[in-house]
N, C-alpha and C positions, 0 to 999 in steps of 0.2 A: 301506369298499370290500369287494366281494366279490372273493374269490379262488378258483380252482378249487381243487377238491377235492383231485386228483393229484397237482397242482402242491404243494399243501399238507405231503400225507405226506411226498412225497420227499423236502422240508428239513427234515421232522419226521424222518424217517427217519436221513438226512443228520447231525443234531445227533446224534440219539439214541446212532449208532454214532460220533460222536465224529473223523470221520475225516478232518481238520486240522483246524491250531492253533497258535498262535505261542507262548501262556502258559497254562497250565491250572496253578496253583497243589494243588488239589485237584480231579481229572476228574470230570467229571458220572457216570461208571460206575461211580464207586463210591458212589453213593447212589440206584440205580434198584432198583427195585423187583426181584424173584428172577424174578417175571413177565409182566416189560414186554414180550416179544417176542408171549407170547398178547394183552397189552392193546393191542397196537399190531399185529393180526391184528387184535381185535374194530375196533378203531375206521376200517382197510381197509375193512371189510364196511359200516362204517355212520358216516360220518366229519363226520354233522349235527355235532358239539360242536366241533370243532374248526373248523370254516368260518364257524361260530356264534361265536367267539372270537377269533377273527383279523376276523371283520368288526367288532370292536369298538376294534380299534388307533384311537390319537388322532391318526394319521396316516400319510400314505400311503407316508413315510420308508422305504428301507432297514434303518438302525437299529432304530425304532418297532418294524416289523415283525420285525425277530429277538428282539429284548425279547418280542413278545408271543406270538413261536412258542417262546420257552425259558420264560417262563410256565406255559404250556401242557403243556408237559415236567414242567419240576418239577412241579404239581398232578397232572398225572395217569400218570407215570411212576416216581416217587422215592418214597420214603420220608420225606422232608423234610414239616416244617410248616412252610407260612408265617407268617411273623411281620408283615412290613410288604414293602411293593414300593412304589417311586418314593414315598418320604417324604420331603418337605422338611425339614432339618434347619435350627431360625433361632434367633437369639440377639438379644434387642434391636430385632428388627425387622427383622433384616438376614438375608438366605438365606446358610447357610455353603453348601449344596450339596445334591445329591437321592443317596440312596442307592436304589439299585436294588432292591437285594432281601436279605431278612433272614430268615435260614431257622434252624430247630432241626434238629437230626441225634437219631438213636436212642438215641445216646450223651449226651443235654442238651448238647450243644455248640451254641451261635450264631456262627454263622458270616451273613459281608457279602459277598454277592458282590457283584463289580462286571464286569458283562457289554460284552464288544462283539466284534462282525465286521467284519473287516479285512480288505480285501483289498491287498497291499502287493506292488510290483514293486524286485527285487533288481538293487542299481547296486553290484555288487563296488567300484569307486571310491570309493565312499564307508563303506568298511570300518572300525569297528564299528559306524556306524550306517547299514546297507545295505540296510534295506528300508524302503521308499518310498511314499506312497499316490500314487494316480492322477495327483491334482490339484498333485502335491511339496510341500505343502502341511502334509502328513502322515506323520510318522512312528513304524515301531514302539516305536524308543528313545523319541520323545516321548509316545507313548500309557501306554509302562509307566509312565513317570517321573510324569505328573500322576498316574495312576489311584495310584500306592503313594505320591506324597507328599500327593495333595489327596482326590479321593473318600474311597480306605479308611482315611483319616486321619481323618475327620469325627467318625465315631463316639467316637473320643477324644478331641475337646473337650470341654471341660464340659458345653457344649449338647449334645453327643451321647452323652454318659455320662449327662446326665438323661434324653434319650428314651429310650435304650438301657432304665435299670433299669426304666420306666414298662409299657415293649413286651414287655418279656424277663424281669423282677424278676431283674435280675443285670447286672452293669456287663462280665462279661468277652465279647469276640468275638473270632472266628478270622478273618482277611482272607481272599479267597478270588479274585484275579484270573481271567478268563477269557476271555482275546482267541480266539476264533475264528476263522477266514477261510480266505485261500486264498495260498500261497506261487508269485510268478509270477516262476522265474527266465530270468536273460538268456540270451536266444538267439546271443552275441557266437563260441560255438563251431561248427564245422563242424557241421550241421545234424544229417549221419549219426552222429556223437558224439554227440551232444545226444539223440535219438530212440532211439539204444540201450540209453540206462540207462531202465529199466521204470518207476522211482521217479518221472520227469516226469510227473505230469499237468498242467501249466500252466506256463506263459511267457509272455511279452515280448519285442518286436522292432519298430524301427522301421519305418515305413511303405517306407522305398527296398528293405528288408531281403525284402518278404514273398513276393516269385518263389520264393528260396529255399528254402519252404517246400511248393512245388507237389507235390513228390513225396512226400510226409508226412503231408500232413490236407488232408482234404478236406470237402466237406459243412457249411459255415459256419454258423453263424446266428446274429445278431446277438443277444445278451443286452440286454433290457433290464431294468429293477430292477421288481419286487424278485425278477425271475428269472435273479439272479448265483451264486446256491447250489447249485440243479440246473437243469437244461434247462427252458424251460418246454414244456409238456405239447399236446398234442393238432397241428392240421397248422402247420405253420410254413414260410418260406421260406429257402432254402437257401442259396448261393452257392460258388464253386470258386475256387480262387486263381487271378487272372488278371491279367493287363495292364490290363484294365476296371476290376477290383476294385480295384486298386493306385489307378491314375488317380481313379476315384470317391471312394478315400479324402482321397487326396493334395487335393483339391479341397473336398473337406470342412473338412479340416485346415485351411486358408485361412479359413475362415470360423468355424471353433470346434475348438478346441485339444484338448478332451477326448479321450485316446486310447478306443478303440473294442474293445467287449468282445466275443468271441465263443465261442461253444461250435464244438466242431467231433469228425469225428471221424480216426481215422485211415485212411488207404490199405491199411496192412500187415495183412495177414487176421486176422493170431493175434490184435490185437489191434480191430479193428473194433468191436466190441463197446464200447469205452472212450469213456470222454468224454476230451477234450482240452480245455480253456483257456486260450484266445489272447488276451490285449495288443496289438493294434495301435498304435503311439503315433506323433505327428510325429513329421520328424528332428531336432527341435533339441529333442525330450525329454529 
């Protein structure tokens, strides 16, 4: 699949400056390169390599697609050597699991990352495990807990303590979790509360909830994947929060449950400039 260009940088951009995150064990900023900000100028000017790499994703996935734009990063941002990316680790015949990526540092250290983007909606109710995926399907407690007991665990089976010395000539690696995404909290407070603290850019509210929000953001536009990272780029159409809108959703909802992503921006001047990320979900979300 080709992707635009613009659209490309932005979440290249996006990763690069790191700016959310649920779990960053060891941040991608401290292994970029002293002058990824001129490299990431040059490749602005001329971003063939990158368009060129991202159309080689083995799928049109969300995921896939951040996997191959954080690729893309490490190779031509870090300092890092690759070792192996998506290795099947097997014993016997039997697949224990694929590790993501397996990098050397300056220092000879091997380190396992294990990559993903998250976008999780926050149900205080459900306190300490309160952030939620889309589909409830999903959560961040359950993401950490497979990735530190199954993924980055691989490498210290036997099977993976043999591929390890064969990859690396060294049996030791550092775990390196790295959930990315986007924190969408509940809109359960007075709206003017909620829009005052500067720190929201994203939330969640249910569909009867969204009038509420008319005086606040405006200029909607529906996210679709894999443009949930930044807006995507060039003309798009818009929408205002309305009775219609409300109605259109609500009516949707009926027919497929998937709460409804949107970028948006805000009303208030000083901030117009800012992106906003809205959650529309049913009420019985």
């Amino acid at each position: 699949m080709i992707y635009a260009g613009a659209s490309l940088l932005a979440d290249l951009e996006w990763l690069l400056q790191e700016r959310e995150s649920f779990v960053c064990d060891e941040p991608l900023s401290g292994f970029l390169r002293q002058d990824w900000r001129a490299c990431f100028e040059r490749l602005c000017a001329d971003p063939t390599s990158l368009i060129a790499h991202m159309a080689a994703a083995k799928s049109h996935f969300l995921g896939t697609y951040f996997e191959q734009l954080f690729s893309f990063a490490v190779e031509h941002f870090t300092t890092l050597e690759v070792l192996a990316e998506h290795e099947q680790i097997q014993t016997n015949g039997k697949t224990l699991g694929e590790v993501d990526l397996v990098v050397r540092d300056c220092n000879g250290r091997v380190l396992q990352f294990e990559i993903a983007l998250k976008f999780y909606l926050e149900r205080p109710d459900l306190f300490p495990n309160h952030w939620i995926g889309p589909n409830k399907n999903d959560s961040l407690a359950k993401k950490v807990s497979h990735a530190r007991q199954h993924q980055l665990a691989i490498l210290h089976t036997p099977a993976g303590q043999e591929w390890l010395q064969e990859a690396s000539l060294s049996t030791a690696v550092q775990p390196n979790l790295m959930i990315y995404g986007r924190h969408f909290y509940t809109l359960s407070e007075q709206a003017s509360a909620f829009f005052s603290l500067a720190k929201h850019h994203s939330a969640w509210l249910r569909c009867s909830q969204l009038l509420t929000l008319q005086g606040y953001l405006c200029d909607l536009q529906e996210a679709n994947k894999p443009n949930w990272i930044t807006p995507a780029t060039g003309e798009s159409v818009t929408q205002q929060i309305s009775a219609t809108l409300l109605q259109t959703l609500a009516q949707r909802f009926d027919e497929d449950p998937r709460p409804v992503l949107f970028s948006c921006r805000h009303t208030d001047v000083d901030r117009q400039h800012e992106i906003f990320w809205l959650f529309v979900c049913p009420d019985n979300w």
